[in-house]
C-alpha positions in Angstrom: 58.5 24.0 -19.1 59.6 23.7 -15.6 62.1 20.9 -16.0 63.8 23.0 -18.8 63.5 26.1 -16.7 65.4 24.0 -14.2 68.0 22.3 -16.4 68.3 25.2 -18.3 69.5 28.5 -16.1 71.0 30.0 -19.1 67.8 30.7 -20.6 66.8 32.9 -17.7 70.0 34.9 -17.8 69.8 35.6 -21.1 66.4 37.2 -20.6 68.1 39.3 -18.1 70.5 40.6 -19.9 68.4 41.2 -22.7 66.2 43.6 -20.2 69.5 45.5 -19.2 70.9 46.1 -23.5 66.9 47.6 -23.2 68.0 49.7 -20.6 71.5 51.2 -21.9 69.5 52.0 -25.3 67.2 53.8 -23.1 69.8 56.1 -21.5 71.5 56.7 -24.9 68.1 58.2 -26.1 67.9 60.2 -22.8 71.6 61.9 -23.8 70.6 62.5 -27.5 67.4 64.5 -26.5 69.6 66.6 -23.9 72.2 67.5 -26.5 69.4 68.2 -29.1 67.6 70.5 -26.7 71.1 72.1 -25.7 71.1 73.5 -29.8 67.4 74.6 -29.5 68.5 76.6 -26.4 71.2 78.1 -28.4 69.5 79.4 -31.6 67.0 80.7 -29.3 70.1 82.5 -27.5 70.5 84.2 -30.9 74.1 82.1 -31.3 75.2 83.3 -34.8 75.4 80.7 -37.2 79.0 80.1 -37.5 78.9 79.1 -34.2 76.0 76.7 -34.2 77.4 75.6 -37.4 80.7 74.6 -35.3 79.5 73.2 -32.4 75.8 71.7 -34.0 77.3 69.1 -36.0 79.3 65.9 -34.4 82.4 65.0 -34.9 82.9 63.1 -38.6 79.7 64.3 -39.5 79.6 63.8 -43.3 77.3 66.8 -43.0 79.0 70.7 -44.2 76.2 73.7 -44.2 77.0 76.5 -45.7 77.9 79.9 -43.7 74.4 81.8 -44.0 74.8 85.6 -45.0 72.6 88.0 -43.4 72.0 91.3 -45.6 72.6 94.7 -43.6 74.6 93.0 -40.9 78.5 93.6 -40.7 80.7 90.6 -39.3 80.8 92.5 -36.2 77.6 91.8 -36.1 77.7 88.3 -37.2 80.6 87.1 -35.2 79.6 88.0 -31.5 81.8 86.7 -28.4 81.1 82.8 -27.2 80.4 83.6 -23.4 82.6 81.3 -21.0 79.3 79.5 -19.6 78.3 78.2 -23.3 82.1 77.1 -24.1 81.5 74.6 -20.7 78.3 73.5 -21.9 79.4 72.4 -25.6 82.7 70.7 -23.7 80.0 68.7 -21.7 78.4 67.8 -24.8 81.2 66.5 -26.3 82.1 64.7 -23.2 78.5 63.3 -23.1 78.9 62.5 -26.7 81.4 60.0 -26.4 80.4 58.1 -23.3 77.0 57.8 -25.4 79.0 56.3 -28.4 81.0 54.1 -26.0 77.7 52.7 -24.4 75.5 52.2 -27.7 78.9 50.4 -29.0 78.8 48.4 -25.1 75.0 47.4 -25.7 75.5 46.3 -29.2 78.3 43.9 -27.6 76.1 42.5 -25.5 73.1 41.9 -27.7 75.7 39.7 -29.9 76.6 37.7 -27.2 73.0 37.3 -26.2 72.1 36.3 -29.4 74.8 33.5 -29.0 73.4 32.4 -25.4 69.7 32.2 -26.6 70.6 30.2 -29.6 72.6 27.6 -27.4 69.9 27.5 -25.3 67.5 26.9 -28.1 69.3 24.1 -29.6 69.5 22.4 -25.7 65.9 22.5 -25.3 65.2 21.1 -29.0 68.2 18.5 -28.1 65.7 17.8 -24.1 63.0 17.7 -26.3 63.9 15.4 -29.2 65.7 13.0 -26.5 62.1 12.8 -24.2 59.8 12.2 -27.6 62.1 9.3 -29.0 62.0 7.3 -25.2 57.9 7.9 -25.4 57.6 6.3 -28.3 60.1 3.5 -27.5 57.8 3.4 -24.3 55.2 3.1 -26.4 56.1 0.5 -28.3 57.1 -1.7 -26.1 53.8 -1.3 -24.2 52.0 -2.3 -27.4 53.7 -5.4 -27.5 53.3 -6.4 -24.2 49.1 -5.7 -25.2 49.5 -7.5 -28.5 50.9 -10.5 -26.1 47.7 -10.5 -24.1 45.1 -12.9 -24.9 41.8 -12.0 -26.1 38.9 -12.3 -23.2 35.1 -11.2 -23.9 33.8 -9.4 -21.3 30.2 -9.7 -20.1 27.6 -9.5 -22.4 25.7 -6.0 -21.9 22.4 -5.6 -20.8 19.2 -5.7 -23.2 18.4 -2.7 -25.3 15.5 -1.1 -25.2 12.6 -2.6 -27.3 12.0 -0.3 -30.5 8.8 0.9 -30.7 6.2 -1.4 -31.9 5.5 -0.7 -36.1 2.1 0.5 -37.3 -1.2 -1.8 -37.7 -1.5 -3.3 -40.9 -4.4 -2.6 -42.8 -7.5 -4.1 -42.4 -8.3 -7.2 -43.7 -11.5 -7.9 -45.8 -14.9 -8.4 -43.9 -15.6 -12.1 -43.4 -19.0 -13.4 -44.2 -21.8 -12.3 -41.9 -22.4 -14.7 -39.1 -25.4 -16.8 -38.1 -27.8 -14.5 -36.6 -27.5 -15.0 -32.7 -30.1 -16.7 -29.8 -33.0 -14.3 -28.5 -31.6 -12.4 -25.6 -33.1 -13.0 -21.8 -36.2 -11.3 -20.9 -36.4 -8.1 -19.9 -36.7 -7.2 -15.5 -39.7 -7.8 -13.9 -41.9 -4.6 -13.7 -42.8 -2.9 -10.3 -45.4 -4.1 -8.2 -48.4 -3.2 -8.2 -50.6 -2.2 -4.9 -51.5 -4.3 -2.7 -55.0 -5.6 -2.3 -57.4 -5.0 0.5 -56.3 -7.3 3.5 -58.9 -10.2 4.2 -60.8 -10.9 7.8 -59.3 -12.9 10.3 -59.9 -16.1 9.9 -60.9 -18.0 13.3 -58.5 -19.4 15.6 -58.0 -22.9 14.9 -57.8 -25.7 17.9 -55.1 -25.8 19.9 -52.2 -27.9 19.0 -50.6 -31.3 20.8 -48.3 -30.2 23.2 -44.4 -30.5 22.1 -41.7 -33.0 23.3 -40.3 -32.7 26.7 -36.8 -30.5 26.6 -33.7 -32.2 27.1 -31.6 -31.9 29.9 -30.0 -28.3 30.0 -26.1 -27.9 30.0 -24.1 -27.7 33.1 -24.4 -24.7 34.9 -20.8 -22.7 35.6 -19.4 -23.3 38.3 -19.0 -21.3 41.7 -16.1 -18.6 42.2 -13.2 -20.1 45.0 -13.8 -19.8 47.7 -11.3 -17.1 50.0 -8.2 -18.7 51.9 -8.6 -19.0 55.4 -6.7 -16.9 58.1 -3.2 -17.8 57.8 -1.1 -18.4 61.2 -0.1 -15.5 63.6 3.1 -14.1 62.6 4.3 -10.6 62.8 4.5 -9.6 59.0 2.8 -11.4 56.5 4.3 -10.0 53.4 7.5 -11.3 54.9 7.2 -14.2 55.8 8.6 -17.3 53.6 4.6 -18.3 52.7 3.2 -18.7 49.5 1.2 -15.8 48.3 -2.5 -15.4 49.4 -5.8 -15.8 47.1 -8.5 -14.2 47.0 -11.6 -13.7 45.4 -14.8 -11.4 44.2 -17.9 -12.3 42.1 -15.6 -11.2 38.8 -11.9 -11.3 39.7 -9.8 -13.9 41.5 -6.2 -14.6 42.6 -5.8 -18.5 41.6 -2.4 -21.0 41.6 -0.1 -19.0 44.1 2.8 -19.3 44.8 5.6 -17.5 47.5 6.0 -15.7 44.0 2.7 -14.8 43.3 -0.9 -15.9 41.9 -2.6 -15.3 38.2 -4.8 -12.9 38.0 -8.1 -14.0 36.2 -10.8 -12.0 35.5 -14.7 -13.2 34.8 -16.9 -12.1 31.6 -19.4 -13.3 29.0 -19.4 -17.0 31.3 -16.6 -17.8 31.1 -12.9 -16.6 33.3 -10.1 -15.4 31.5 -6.3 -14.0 32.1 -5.0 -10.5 31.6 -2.1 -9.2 29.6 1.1 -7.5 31.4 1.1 -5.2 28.8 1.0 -2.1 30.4 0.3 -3.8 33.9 2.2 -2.1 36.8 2.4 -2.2 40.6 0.2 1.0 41.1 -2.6 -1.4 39.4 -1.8 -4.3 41.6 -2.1 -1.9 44.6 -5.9 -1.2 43.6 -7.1 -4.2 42.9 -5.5 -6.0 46.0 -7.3 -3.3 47.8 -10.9 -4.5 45.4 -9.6 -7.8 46.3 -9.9 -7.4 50.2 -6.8 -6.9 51.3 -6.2 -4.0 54.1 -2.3 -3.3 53.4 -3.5 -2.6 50.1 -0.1 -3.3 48.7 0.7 -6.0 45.9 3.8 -6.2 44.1 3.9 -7.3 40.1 5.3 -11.0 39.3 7.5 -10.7 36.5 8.4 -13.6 34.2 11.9 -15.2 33.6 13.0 -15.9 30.0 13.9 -19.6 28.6 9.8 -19.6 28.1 9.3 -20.2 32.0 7.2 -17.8 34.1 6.7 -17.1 38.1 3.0 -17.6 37.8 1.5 -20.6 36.0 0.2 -20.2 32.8 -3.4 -20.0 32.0 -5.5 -22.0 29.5 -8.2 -20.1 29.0 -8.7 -16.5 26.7 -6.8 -13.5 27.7 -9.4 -11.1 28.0 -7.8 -7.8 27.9 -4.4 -5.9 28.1 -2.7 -2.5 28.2 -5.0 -2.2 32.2 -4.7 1.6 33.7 -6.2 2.1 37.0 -7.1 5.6 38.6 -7.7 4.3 41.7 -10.9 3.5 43.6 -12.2 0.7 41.5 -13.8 -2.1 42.5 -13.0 -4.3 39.8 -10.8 -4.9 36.9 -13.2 -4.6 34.5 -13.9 -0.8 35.8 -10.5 0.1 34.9 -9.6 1.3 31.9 -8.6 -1.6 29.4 -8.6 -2.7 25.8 -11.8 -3.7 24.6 -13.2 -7.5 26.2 -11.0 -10.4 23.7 -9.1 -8.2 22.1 -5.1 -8.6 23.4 -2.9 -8.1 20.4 0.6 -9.9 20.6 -0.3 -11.3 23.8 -0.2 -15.2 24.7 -0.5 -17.0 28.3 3.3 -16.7 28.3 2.1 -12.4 29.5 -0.3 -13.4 32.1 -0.1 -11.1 35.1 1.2 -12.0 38.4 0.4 -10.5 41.7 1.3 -10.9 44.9 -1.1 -9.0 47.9 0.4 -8.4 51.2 -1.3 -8.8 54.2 -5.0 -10.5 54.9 -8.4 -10.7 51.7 -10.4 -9.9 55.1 -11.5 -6.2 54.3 -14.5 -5.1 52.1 -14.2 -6.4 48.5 -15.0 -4.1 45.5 -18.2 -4.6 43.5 -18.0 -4.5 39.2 -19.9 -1.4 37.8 -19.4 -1.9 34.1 -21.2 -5.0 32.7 -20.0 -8.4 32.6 -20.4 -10.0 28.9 -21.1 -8.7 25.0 -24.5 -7.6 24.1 -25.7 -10.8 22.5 -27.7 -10.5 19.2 -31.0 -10.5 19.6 -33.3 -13.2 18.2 -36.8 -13.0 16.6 -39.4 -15.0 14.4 -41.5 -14.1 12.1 -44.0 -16.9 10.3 -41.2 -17.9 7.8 -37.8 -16.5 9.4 -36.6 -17.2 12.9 -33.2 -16.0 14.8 -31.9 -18.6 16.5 -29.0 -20.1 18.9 -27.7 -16.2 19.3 -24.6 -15.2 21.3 -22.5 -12.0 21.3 -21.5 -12.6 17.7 -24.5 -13.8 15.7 -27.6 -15.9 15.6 -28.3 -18.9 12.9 -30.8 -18.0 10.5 -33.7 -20.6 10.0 -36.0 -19.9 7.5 -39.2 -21.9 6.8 -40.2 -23.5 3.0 -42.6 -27.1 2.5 -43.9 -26.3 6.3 -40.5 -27.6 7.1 -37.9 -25.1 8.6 -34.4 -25.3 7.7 -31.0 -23.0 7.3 -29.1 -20.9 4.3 -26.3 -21.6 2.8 -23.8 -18.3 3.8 -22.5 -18.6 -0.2 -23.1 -15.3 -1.2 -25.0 -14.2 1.6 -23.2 -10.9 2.8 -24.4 -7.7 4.5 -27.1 -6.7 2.0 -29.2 -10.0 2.6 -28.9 -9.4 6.4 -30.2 -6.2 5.9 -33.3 -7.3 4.3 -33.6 -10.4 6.6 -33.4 -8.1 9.7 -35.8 -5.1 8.3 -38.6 -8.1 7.5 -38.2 -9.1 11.5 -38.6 -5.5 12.7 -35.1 -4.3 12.6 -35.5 -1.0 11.2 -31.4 -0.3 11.5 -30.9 -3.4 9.4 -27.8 -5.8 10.5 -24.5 -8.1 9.4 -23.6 -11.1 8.1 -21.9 -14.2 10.3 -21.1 -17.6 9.6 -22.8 -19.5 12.3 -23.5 -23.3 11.4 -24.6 -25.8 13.9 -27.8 -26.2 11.9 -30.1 -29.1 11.4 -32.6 -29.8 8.8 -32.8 -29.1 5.1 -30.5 -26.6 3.8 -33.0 -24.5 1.9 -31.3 -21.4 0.0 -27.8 -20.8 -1.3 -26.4 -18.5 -3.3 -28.5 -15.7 -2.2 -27.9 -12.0 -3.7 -30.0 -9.3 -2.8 -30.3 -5.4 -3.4 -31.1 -4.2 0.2 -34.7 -3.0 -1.2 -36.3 -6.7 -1.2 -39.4 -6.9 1.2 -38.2 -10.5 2.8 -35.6 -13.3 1.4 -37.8 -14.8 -1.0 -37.4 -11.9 -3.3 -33.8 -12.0 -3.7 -32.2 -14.1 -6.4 -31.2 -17.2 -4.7 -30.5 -21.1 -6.0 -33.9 -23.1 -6.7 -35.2 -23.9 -3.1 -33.8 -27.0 -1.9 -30.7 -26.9 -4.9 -27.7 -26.8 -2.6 -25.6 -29.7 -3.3 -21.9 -28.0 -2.3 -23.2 -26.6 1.3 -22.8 -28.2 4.6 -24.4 -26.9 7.7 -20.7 -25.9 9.3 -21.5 -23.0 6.1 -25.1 -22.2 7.8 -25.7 -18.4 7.8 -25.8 -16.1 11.0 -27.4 -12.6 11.1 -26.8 -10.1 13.7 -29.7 -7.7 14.0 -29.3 -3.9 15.1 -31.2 -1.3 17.0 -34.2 -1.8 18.8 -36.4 -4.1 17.4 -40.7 -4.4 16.6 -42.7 -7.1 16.6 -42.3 -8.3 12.6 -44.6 -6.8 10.1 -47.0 -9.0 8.1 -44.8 -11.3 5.7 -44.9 -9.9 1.7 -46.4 -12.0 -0.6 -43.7 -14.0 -2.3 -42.8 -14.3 -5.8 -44.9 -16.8 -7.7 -41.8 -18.4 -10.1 -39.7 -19.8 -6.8 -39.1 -23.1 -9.0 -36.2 -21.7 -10.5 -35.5 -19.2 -7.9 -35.8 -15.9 -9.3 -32.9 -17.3 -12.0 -33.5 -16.7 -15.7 -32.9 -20.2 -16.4 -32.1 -23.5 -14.8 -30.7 -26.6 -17.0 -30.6 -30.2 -16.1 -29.9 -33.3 -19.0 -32.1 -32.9 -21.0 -34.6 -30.5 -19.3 -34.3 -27.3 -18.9 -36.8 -24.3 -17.6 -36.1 -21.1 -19.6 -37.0 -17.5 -19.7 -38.3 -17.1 -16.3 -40.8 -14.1 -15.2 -43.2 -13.6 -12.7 -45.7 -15.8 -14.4 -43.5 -18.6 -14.5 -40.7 -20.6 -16.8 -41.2 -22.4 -20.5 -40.4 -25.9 -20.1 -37.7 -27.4 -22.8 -37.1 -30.9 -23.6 -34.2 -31.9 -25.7 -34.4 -34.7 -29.0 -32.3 -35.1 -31.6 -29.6 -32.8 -30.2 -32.1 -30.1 -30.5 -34.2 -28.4 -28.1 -37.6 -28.1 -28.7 -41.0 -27.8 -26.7 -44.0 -29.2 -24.3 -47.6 -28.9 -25.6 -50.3 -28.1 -22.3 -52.3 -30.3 -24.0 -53.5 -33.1 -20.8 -50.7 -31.8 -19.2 -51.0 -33.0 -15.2 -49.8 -31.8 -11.8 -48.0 -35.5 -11.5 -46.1 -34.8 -15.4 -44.7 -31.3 -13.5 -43.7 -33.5 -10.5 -41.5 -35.7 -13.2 -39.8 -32.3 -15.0 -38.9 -30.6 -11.5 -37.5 -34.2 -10.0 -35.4 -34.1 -13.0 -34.1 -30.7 -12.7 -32.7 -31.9 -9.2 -35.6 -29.7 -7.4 -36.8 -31.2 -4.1 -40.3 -33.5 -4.3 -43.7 -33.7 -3.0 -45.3 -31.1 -2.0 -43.1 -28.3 -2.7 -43.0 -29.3 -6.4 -46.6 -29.8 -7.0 -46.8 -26.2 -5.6 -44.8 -24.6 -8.3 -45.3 -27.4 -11.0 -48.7 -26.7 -12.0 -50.3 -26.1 -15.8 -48.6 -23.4 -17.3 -49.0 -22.2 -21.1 -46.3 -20.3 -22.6 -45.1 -19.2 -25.9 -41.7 -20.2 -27.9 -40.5 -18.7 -30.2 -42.0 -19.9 -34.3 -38.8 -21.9 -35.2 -39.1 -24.0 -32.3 -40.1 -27.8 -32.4 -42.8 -29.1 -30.7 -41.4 -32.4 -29.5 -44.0 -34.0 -27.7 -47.6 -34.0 -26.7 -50.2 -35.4 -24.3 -47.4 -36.2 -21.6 -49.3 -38.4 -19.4 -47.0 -39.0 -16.4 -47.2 -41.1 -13.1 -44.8 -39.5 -11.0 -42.3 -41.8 -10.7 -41.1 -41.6 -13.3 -36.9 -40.2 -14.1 -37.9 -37.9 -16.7 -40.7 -36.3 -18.9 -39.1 -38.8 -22.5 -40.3 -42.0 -20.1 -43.3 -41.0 -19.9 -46.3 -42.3 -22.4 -46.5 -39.0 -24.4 -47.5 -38.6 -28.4 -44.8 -39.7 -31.1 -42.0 -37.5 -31.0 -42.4 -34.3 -33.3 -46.2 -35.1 -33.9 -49.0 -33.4 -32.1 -52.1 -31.2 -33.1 -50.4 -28.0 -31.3 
């Protein structure tokens, strides 16, 4: 619309003229209501009607009224005199008259030759319009072709729908056949105990026993702290003097390898010195502890480190015992400063060992360490069949004693819960934690050991058969750390009386197997035949249990003929009774070598 606006002026104009024919025909209307209201004004006037009939209609008005006649009146009376005033006014009126023809007549002119102008302007814009359509389409065409032209490309594949929802079950199929009716399930817990029984006397003191071996030689003792430098040469300021940095010492803290840049600052705990971390390490600490340290001026200036992995202090080798060190002032010692806790130096290598530098002479009084000066170590105990032993700071090794022969426990599965009873049976009311400890000797008794925190001592939580602990090592021997003050141990519980299979339901080996174990003790299983079946009592010997434990990997001797002793115990009907009358040496591999009944015939 604007570009035709533009090309097309003549459109505008002949709006405007339009507006003024509007306005003429406006004034005309304006002149023919004056000249009506000029003829109201006369017959109102009381203008007889000859007179209005002469001057109210125009002129060539196809229009002749007829002369009213009034009755009573004479034509005197009808025919008054036209005043002067009233002849001027109807000479306006004509005079009106005609320039309202000549205008109407002037407007009607114009609205012809309107009429023309909008029609040409009309046909222009249809002529614009046609002309624009027609060079679209030819536009259009062309730019079809040049598509057509184009060869086909697939784009890239589109990304995986959604997955449709999953269809409805199918129905059920029919039942299958009922199955074969299933093994006899385990046995139930073991009941609670009951009381105990009245204690026995004290039995007399037996005679004293052979004194032990001779100890071996102990381990090297530490050695001393260094010693302080001597008095250096006369000179009239030390701290600026091209000499290399003094050191100094106390019974816990030490200035070592100096330098004219410094000397590392170690510090002394649990045995053994360490280095501290420059984390947090700043010249108002070196200050303090160059004045702990002996030195009068007590000054001291930090020893930074360089990068490119160099330093102005030698390294240390040994642990960095602490870091982020803050010093109020007035203490004696390192260690009496405030300090992350003893080992603990998070992101810190020898690479941030502190450097200090003291001025003057270590000749003055040297500070004393209030706080202590190592870990409270666990503490150890022994009981008749437990013992704590080797402890440090961290943990002790747990020996425990089986066969009269002491030996250690496997740490697989051994976690807080066990240390907890282990500790309570020792007189460690507050119970304790799990370590790893190793550097055992001996048998490895236990493994496996799982407990509930309410057993009396070890041997009543499940745990392998004693002596059954072919994948431990003694680098996996267990450590305890007891808590709280501790009381001489109580009397040790009375054990279990099934330890064979160690408190597990059953225990398989070959062809032997001990099932369905309870406090009185396990059902021993033999299998012929592919099919397992069962041991009459009948003649059944201490040395015939020797052979069935040996061949269930349990340990000999002794310890089996304790828990391999005549036991009766019912199977179940269906069960075969393989063999009868075992009659065993105790050397041999396993209960079928053995001179026994024919197999599957017996009076039991």
């Amino acid at each position: 619309f604007l570009a035709l606006r533009t090309r097309c002026p003549c459109v505008l104009c002949a709006q405007e003229e339009a507006g003024m024919v509007v306005m003429h025909r406006a004034s005309a209307l304006l002149l023919l209501s004056t000249v009506a209201s000029v003829t109201l004004l006369a017959v109102y006037s009381g203008i007889g009607p000859k007179v209005l009939e002469e001057y109210s209609v125009m002129p060539n008005s196809p229009t002749n009224y007829p002369t009213p006649v009034y009755p009573g009146a004479t034509d005197a009376d009808q025919s008054p005199s036209i005043s002067p005033q009233f002849q001027r006014d109807v000479t306006k009126s004509k005079v009106m008259y005609k320039k309202l023809k000549k205008m109407l007549q002037g407007s009607a002119d114009r609205e012809t030759a309107l009429d023309g102008k909008v029609t040409t302007a009309m046909n222009f814009v249809e002529a614009q319009v046609s002309d624009i359509n027609a060079r679209v389409v030819k536009m259009n065409t062309v730019d079809s072709d040049q598509i057509a032209d184009v060869p086909l490309i697939p784009g890239v594949r589109g990304i995986k729908g959604v997955d449709g929802l999953n269809g409805r079950d199918g129905d059920d199929g029919p039942s299958g056949p009922p199955g074969s009716r299933g093994p006899a399930g385990a046995t139930g817990a073991q009941g609670p105990m009951g009381p105990s029984g009245i204690e026995g006397f004290v039995g007399d003191m037996g005679p004293d026993g052979n004194a032990g071996w001779a100890g071996g030689v102990g381990t090297e003792g530490y050695g001393g702290n260094e010693g302080p430098q001597g008095r250096g040469g006369g000179t009239e300021s030390w701290a600026h003097a091209p000499f290399d940095c003094a050191p100094a010492a106390t019974q816990h803290m030490r200035l070592v390898h100096c330098n004219r840049q410094g000397c590392r600052l170690e510090t002394f705990f649990a045995g053994k010195w360490g280095t501290v971390c420059d984390r947090g390490f700043d010249k108002d600490n070196a200050g303090i502890l160059c004045k702990a340290l002996g030195f009068s001026e007590a000054q001291g200036k930090v020893t930074m480190h360089y990068t490119g992995g160099t330093t102005a202090v030698s390294t240390g080798s040994d642990k960095v015992w602490m870091s982020e060190v803050q010093c109020l002032g007035g203490e004696g010692d390192i260690g009496d400063c405030k300090h992350s806790p003893w080992g603990v130096a998070h992101r810190c290598t020898h690479r941030n060992d502190v450097g200090m530098c003291c001025y003057g002479f270590p000749n003055g009084v040297k500070g004393v360490r209030k706080c202590k000066s190592d870990f409270d170590y666990c503490p150890d105990a022994s009981s008749e069949w437990a013992r704590l032993r080797d402890c440090n700071y961290k943990q002790c090794r747990l020996d425990v004693k089986y066969d009269d022969k002491w030996g250690t426990v496997c740490d697989s599965g051994f976690n807080d819960m066990a240390a907890k009873v282990v500790c309570k049976s020792l007189g460690f009311a507050a119970g304790g934690e799990s370590r790893r400890a190793g550097g055992g000797n001996g048998p490895i008794w236990l493994s496996d050991v799982v407990c509930s925190g309410k057993e009396l001592n070890l041997e009543w939580c499940k745990h392998s058969p004693w002596g059954n602990t072919p994948s431990c090592d003694h680098s996996m021997d267990a450590g305890v750390c007891c808590q709280g003050p501790g009381k001489p141990p109580p009397r040790k519980a009375a054990g279990p009386k099934w330890p064979c299979a160690g408190m597990l339901n059953t225990i398989s080996s070959g062809a032997t197997r001990l099932v369905e174990c309870s406090a009185g003790g396990c059902r021993l299983e033999i299998k012929h035949e592919d099919a397992w079946g069962t041991v009459c009592s009948q003649d059944w010997k201490a040395t015939s249990a020797v052979v069935a434990c040996r061949s269930l990997g349990l340990p000999g001797g002794k310890t089996v003929t304790n828990y391999g002793g005549t036991f009766s115990k019912q199977a179940p009907l269906a069960y075969k009774i393989w063999v009868s009358q075992v009659r065993c040496q105790g050397d041999e591999s396993w209960l079928g070598s053995c001179p026994h009944q024919p197999w599957g015939e017996n009076e039991c």
